[in-house]
PDB file of N, CA, C and O in Angstrom:
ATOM      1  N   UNK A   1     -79.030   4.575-135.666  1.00  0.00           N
ATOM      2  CA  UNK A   1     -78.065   3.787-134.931  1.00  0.00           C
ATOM      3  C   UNK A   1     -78.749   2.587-134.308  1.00  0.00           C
ATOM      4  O   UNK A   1     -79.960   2.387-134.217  1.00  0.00           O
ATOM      5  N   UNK A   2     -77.713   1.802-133.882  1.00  0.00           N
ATOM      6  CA  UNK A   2     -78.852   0.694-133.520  1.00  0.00           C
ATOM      7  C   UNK A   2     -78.201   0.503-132.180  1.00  0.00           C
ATOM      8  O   UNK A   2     -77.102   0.982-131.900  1.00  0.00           O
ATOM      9  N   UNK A   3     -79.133  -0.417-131.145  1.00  0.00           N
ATOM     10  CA  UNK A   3     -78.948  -0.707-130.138  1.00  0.00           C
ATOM     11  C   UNK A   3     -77.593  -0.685-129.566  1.00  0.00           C
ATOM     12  O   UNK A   3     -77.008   0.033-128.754  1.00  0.00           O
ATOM     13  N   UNK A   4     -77.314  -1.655-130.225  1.00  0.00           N
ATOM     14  CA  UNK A   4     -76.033  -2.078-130.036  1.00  0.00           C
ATOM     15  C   UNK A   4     -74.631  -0.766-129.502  1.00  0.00           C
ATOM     16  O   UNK A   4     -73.978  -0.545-128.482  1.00  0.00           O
ATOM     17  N   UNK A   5     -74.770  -0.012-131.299  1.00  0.00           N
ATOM     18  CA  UNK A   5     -73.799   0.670-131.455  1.00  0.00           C
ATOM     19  C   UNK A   5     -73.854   2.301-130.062  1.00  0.00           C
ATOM     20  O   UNK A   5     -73.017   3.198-129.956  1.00  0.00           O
ATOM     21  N   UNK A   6     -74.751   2.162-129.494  1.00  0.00           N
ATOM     22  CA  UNK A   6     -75.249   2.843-128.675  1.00  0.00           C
ATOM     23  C   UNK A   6     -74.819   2.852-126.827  1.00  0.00           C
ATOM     24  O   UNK A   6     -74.645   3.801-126.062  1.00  0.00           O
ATOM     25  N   UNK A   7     -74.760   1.345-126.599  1.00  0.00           N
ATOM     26  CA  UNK A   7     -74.669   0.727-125.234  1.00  0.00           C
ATOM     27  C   UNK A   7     -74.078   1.973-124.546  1.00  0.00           C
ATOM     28  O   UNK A   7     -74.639   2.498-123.585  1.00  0.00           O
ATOM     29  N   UNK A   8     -72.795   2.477-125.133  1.00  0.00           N
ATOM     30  CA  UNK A   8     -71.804   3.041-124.073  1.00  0.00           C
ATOM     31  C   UNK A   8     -72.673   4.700-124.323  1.00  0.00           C
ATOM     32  O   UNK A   8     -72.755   5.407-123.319  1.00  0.00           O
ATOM     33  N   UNK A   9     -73.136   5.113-125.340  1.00  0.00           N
ATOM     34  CA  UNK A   9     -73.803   6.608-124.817  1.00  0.00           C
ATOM     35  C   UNK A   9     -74.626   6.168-124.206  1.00  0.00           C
ATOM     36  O   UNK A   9     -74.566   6.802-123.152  1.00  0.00           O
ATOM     37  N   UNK A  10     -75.374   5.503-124.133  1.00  0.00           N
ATOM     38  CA  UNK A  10     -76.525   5.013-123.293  1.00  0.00           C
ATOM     39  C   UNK A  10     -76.391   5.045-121.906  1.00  0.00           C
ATOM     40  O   UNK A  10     -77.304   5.581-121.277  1.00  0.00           O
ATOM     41  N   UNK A  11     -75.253   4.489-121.179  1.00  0.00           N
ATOM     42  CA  UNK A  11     -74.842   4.112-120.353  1.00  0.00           C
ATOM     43  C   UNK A  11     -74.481   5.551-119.381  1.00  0.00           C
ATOM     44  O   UNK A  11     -74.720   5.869-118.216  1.00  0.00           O
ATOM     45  N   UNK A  12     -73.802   6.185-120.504  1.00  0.00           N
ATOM     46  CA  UNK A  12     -73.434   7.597-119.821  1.00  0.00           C
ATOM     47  C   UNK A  12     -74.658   8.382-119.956  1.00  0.00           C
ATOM     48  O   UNK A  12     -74.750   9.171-119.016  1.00  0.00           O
ATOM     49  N   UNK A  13     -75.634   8.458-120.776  1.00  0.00           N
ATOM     50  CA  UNK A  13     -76.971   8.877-120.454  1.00  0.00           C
ATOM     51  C   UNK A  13     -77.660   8.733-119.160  1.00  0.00           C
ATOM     52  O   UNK A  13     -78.361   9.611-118.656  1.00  0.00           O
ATOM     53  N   UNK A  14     -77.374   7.355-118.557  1.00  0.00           N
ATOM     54  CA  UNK A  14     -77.805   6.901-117.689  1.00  0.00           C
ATOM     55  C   UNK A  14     -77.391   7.584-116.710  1.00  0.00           C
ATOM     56  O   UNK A  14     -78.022   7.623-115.653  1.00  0.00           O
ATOM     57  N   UNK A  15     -76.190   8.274-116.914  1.00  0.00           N
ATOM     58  CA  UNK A  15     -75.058   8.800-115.699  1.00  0.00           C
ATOM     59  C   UNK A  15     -76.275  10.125-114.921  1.00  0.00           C
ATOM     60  O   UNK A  15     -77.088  10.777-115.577  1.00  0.00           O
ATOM     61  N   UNK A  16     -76.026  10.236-113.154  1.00  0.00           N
ATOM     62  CA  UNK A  16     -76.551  10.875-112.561  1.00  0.00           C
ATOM     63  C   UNK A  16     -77.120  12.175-112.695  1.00  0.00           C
ATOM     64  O   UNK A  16     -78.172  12.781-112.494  1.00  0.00           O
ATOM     65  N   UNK A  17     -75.070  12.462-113.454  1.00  0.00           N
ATOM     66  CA  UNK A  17     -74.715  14.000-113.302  1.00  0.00           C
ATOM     67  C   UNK A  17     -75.643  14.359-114.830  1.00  0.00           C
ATOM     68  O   UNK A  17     -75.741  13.711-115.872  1.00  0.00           O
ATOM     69  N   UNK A  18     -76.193  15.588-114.433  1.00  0.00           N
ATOM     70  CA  UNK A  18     -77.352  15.792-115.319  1.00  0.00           C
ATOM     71  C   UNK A  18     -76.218  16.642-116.763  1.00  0.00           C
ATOM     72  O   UNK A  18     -76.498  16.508-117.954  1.00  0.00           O
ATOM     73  N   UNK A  19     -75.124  17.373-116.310  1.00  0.00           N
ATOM     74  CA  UNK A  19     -73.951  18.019-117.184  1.00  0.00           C
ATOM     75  C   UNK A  19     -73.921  16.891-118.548  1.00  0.00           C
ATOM     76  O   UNK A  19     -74.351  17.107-119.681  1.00  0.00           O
ATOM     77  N   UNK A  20     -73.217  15.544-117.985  1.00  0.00           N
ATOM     78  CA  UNK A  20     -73.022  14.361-118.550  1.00  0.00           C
ATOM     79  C   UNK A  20     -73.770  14.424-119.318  1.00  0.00           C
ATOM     80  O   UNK A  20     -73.472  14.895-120.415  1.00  0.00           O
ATOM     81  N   UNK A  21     -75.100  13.952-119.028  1.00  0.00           N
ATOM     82  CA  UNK A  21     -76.035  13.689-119.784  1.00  0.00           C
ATOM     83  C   UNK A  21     -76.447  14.719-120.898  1.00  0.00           C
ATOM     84  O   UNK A  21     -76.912  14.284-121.951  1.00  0.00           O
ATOM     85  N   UNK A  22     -76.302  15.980-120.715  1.00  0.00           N
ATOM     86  CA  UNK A  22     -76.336  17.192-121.587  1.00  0.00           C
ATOM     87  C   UNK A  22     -75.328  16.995-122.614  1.00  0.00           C
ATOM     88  O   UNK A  22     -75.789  16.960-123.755  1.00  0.00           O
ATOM     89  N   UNK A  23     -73.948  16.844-122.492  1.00  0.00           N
ATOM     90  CA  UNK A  23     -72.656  16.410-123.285  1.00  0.00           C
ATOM     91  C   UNK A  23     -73.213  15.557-124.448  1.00  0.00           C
ATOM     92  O   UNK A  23     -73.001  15.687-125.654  1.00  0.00           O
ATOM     93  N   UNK A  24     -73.944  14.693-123.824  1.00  0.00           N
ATOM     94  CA  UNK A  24     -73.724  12.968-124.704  1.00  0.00           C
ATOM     95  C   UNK A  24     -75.662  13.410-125.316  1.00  0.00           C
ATOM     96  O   UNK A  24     -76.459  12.876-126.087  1.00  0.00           O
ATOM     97  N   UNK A  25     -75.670  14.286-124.683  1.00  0.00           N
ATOM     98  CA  UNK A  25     -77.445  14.677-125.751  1.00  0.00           C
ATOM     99  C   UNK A  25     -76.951  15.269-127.057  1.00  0.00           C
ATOM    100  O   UNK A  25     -77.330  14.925-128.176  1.00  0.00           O
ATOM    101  N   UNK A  26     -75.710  16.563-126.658  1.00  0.00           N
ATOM    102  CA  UNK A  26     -75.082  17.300-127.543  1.00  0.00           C
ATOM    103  C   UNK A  26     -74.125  16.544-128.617  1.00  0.00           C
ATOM    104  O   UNK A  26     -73.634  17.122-129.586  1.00  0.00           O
ATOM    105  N   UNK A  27     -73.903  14.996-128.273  1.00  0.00           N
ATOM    106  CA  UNK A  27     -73.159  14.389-129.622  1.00  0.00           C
ATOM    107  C   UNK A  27     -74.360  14.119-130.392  1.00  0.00           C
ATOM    108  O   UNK A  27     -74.360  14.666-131.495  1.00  0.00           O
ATOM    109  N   UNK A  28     -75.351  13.444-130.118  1.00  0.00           N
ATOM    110  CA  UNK A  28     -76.738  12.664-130.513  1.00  0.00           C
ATOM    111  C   UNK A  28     -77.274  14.393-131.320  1.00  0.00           C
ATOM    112  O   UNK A  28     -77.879  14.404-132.391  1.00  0.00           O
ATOM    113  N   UNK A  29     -76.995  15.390-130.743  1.00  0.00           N
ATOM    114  CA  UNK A  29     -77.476  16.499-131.458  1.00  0.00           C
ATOM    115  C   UNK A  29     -76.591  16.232-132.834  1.00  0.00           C
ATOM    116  O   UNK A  29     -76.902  15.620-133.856  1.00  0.00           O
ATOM    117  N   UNK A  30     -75.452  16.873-132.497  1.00  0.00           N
ATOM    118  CA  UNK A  30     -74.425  17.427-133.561  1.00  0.00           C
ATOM    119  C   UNK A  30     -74.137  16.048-134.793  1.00  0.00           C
ATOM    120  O   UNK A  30     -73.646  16.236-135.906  1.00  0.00           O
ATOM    121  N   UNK A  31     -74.552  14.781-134.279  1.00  0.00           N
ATOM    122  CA  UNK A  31     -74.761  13.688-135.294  1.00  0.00           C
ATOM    123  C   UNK A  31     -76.323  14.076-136.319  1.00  0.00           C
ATOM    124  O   UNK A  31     -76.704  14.130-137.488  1.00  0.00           O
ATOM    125  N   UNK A  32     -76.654  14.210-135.352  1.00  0.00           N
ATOM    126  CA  UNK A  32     -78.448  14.742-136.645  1.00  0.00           C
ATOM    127  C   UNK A  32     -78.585  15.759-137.413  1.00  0.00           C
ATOM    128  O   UNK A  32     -79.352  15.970-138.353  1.00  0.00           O
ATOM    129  N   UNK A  33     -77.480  16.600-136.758  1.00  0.00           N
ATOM    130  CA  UNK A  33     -76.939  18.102-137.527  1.00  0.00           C
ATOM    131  C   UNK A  33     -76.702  17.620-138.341  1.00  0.00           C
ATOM    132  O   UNK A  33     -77.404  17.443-139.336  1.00  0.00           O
ATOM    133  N   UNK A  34     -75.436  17.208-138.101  1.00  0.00           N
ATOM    134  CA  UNK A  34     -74.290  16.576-139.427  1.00  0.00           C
ATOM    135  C   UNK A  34     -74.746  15.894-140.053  1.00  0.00           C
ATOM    136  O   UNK A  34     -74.224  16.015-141.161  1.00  0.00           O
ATOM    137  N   UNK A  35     -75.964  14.670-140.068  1.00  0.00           N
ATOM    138  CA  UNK A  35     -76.527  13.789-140.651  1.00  0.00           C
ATOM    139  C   UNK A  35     -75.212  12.873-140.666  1.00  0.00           C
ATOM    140  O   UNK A  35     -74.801  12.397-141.724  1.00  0.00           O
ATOM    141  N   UNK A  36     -74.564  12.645-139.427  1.00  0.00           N
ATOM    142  CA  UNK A  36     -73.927  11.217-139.796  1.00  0.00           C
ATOM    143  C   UNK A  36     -74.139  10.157-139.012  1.00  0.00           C
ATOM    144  O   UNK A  36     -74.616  10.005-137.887  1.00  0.00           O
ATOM    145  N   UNK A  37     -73.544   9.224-140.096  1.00  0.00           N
ATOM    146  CA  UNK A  37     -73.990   7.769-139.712  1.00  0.00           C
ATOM    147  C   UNK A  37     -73.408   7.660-138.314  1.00  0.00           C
ATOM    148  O   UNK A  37     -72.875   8.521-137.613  1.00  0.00           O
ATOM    149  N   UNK A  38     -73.721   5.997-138.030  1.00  0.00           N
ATOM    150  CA  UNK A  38     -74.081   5.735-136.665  1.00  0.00           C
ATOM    151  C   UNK A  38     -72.231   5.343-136.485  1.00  0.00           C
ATOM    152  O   UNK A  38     -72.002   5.260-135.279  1.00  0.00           O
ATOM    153  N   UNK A  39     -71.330   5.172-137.066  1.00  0.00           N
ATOM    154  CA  UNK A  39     -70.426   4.603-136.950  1.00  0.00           C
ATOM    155  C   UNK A  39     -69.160   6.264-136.429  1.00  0.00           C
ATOM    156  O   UNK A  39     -68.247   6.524-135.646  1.00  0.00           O
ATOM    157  N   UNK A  40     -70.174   7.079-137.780  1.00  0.00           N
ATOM    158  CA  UNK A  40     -68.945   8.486-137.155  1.00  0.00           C
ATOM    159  C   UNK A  40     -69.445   8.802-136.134  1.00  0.00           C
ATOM    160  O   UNK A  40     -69.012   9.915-135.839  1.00  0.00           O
ATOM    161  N   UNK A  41     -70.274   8.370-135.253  1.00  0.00           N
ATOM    162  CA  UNK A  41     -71.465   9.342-134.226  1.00  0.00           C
ATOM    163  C   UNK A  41     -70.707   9.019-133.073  1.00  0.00           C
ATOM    164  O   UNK A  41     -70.283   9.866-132.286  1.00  0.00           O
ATOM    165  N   UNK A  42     -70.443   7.148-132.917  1.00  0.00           N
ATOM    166  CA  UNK A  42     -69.779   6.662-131.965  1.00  0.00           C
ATOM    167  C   UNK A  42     -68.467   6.903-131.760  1.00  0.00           C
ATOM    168  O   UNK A  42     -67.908   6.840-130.665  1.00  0.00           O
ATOM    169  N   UNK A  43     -67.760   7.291-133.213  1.00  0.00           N
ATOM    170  CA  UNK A  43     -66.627   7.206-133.219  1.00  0.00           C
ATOM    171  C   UNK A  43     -65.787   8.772-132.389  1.00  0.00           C
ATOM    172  O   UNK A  43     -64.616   8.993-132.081  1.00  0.00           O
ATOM    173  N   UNK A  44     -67.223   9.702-132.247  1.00  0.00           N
ATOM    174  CA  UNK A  44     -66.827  10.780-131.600  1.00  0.00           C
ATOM    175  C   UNK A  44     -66.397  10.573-130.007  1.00  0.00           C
ATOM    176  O   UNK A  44     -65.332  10.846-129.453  1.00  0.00           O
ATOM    177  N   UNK A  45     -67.753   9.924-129.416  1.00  0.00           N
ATOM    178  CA  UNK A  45     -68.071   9.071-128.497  1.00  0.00           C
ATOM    179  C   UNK A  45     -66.259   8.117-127.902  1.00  0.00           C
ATOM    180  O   UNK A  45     -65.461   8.076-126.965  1.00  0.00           O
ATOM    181  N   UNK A  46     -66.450   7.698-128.894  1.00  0.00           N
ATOM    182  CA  UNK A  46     -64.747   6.743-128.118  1.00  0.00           C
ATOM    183  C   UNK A  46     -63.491   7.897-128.166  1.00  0.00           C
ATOM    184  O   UNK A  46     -62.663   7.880-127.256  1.00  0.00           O
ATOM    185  N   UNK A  47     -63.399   8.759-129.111  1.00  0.00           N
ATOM    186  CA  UNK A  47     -62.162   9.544-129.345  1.00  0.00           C
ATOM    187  C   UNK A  47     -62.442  10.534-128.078  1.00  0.00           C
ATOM    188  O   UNK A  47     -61.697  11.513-128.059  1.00  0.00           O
ATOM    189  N   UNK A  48     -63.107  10.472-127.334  1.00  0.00           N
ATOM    190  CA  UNK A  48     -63.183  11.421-126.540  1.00  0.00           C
ATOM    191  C   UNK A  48     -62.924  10.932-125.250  1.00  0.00           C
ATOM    192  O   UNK A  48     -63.582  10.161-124.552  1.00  0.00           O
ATOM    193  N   UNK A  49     -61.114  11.908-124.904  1.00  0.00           N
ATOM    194  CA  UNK A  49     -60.843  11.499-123.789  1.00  0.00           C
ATOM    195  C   UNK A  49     -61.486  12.001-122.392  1.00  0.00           C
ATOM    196  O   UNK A  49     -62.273  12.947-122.426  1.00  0.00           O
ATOM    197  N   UNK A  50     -61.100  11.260-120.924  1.00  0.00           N
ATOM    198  CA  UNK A  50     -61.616  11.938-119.963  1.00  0.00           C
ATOM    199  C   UNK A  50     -61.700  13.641-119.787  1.00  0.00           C
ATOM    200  O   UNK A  50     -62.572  14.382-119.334  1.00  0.00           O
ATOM    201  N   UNK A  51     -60.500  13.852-120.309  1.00  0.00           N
ATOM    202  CA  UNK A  51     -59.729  15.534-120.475  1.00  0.00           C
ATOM    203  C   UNK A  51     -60.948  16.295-121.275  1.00  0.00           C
ATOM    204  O   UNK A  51     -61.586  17.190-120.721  1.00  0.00           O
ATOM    205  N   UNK A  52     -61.263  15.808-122.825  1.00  0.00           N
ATOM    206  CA  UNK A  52     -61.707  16.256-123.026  1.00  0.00           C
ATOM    207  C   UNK A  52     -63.230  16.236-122.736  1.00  0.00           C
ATOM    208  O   UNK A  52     -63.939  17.176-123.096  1.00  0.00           O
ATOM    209  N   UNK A  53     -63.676  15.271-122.149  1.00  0.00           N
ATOM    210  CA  UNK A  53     -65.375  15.013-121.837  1.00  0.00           C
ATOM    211  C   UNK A  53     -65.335  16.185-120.874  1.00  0.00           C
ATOM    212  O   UNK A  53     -66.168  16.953-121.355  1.00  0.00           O
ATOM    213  N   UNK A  54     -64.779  16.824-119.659  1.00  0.00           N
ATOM    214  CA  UNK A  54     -64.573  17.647-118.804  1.00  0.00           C
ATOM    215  C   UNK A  54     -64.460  19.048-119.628  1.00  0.00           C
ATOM    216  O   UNK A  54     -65.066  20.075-119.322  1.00  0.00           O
ATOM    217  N   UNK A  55     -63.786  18.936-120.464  1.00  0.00           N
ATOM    218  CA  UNK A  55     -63.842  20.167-121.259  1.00  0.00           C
ATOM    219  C   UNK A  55     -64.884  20.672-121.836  1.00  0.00           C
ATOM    220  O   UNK A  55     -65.088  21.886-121.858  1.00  0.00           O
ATOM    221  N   UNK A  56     -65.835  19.611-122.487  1.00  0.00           N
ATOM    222  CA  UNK A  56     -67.220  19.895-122.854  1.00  0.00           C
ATOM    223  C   UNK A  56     -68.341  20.380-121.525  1.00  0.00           C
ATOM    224  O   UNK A  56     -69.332  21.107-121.446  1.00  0.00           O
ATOM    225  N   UNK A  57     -67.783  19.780-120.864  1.00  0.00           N
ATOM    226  CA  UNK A  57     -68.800  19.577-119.587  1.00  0.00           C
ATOM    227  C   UNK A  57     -68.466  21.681-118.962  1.00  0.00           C
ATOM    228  O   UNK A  57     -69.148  22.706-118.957  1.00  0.00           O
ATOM    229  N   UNK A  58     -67.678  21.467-118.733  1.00  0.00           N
ATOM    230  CA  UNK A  58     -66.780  23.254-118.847  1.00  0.00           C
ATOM    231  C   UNK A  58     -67.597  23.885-119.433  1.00  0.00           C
ATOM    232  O   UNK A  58     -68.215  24.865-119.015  1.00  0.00           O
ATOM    233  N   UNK A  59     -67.656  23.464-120.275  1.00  0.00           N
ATOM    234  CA  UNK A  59     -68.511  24.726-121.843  1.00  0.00           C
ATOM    235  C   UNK A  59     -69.498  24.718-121.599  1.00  0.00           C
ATOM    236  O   UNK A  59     -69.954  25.844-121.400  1.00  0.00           O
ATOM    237  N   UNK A  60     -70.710  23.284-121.407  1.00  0.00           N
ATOM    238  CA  UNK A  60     -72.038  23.360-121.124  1.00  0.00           C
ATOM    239  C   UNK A  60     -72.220  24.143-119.680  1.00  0.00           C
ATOM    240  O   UNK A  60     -73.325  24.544-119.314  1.00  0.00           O
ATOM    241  N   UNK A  61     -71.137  24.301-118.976  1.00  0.00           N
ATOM    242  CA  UNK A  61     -71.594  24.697-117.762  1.00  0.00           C
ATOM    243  C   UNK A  61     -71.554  26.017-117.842  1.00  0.00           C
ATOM    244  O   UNK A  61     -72.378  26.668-117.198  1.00  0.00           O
ATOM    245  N   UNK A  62     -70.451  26.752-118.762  1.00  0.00           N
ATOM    246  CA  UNK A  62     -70.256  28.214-119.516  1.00  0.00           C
ATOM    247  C   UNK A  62     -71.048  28.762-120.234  1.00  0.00           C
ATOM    248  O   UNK A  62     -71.092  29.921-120.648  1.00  0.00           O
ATOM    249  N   UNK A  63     -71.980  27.525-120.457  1.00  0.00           N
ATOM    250  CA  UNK A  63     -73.292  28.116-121.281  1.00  0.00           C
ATOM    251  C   UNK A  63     -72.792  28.607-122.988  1.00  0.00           C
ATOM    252  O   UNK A  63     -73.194  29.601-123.592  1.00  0.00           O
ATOM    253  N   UNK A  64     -71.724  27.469-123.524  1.00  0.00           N
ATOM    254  CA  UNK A  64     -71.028  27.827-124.501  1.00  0.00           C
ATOM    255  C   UNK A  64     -72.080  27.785-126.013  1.00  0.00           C
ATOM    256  O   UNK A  64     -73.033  27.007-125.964  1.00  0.00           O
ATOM    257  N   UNK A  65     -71.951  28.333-126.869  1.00  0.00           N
ATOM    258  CA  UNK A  65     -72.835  28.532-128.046  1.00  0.00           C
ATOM    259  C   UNK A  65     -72.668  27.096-128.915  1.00  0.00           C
ATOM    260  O   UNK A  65     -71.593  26.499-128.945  1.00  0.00           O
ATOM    261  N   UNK A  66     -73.409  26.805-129.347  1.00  0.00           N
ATOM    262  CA  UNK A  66     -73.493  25.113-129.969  1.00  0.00           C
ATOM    263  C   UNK A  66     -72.524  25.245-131.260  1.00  0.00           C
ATOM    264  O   UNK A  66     -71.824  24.324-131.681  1.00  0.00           O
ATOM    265  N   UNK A  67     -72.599  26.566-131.825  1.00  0.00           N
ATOM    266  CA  UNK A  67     -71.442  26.187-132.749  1.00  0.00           C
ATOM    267  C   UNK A  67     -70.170  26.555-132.389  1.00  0.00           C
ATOM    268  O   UNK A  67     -69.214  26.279-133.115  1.00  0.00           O
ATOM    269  N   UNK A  68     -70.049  27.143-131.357  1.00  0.00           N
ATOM    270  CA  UNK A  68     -68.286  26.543-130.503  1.00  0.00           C
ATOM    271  C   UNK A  68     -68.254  24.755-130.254  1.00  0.00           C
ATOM    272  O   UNK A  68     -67.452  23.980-130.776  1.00  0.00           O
ATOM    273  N   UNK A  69     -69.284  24.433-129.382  1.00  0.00           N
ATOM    274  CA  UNK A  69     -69.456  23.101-128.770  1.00  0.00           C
ATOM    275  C   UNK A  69     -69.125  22.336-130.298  1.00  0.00           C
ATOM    276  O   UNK A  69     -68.175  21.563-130.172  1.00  0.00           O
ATOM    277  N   UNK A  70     -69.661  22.368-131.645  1.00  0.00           N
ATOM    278  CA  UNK A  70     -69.249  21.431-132.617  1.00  0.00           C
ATOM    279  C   UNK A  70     -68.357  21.671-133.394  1.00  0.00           C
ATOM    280  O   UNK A  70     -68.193  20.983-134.401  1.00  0.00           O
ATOM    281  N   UNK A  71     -67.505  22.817-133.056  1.00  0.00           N
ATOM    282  CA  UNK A  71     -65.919  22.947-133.408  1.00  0.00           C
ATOM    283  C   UNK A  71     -65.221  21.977-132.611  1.00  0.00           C
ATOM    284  O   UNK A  71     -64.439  21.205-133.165  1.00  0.00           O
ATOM    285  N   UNK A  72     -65.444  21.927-131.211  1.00  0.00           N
ATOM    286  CA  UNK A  72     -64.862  20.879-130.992  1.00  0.00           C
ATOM    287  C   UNK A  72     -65.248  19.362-131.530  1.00  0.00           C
ATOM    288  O   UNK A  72     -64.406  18.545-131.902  1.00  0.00           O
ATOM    289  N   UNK A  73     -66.510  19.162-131.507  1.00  0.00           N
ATOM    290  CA  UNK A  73     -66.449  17.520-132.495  1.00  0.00           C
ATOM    291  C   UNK A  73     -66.115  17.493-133.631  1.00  0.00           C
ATOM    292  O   UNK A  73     -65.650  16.444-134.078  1.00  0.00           O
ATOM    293  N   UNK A  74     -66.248  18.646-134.460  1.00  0.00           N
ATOM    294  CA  UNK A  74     -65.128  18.245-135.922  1.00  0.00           C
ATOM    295  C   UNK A  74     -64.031  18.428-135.363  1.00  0.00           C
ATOM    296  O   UNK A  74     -63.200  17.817-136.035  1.00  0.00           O
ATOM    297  N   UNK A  75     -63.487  18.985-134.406  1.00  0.00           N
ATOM    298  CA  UNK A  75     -61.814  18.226-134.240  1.00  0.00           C
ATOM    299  C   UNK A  75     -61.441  17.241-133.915  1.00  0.00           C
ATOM    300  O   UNK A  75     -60.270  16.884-134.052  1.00  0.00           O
ATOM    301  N   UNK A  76     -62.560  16.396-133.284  1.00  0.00           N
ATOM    302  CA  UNK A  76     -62.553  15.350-132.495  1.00  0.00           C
ATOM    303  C   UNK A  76     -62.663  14.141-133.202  1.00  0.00           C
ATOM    304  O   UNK A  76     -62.457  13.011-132.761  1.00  0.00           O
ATOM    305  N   UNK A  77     -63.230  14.690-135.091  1.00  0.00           N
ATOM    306  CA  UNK A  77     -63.255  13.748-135.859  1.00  0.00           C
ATOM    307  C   UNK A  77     -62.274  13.808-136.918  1.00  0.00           C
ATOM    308  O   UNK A  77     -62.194  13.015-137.856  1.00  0.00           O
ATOM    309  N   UNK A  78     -61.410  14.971-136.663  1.00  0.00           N
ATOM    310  CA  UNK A  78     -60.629  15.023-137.619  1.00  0.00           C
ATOM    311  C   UNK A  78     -59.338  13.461-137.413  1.00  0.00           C
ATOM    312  O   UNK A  78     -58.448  13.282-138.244  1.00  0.00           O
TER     313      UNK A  78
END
């Protein structure tokens, strides 16, 4: 991915809350899983509403299993 296409995970990387930052590690994961490009990676990134960023954040805090956590991003890319 390149700089660019990055700014806004970046940004929320930057974010305090350490949860956040776990979330947006776990797209950057489940993109290297998946081996996809930089365009579906982001595109998870924007489709993801406040509702659901909280919902992830829920799960990481539930200590949810990574292949629950990327059931939800293939829905998120469906």
């Amino acid at each position: 991915m390149t700089a660019e296409e990055l700014t806004s995970i970046d940004c929320a990387l930057a974010s305090e809350d350490p949860v956040t930052q776990e979330v947006v590690g776990l797209i950057y994961r489940y993109c290297e899983d998946k081996k996809l490009n930089a365009c579906a990676c982001k595109k998870i990134y924007e489709r993801l509403t406040p509702d659901d960023f909280n919902h992830l954040k829920k799960m990481v805090n539930e200590k949810e299993t990574v292949s629950h956590i990327w059931q939800q991003f293939d829905a998120i890319l469906k």
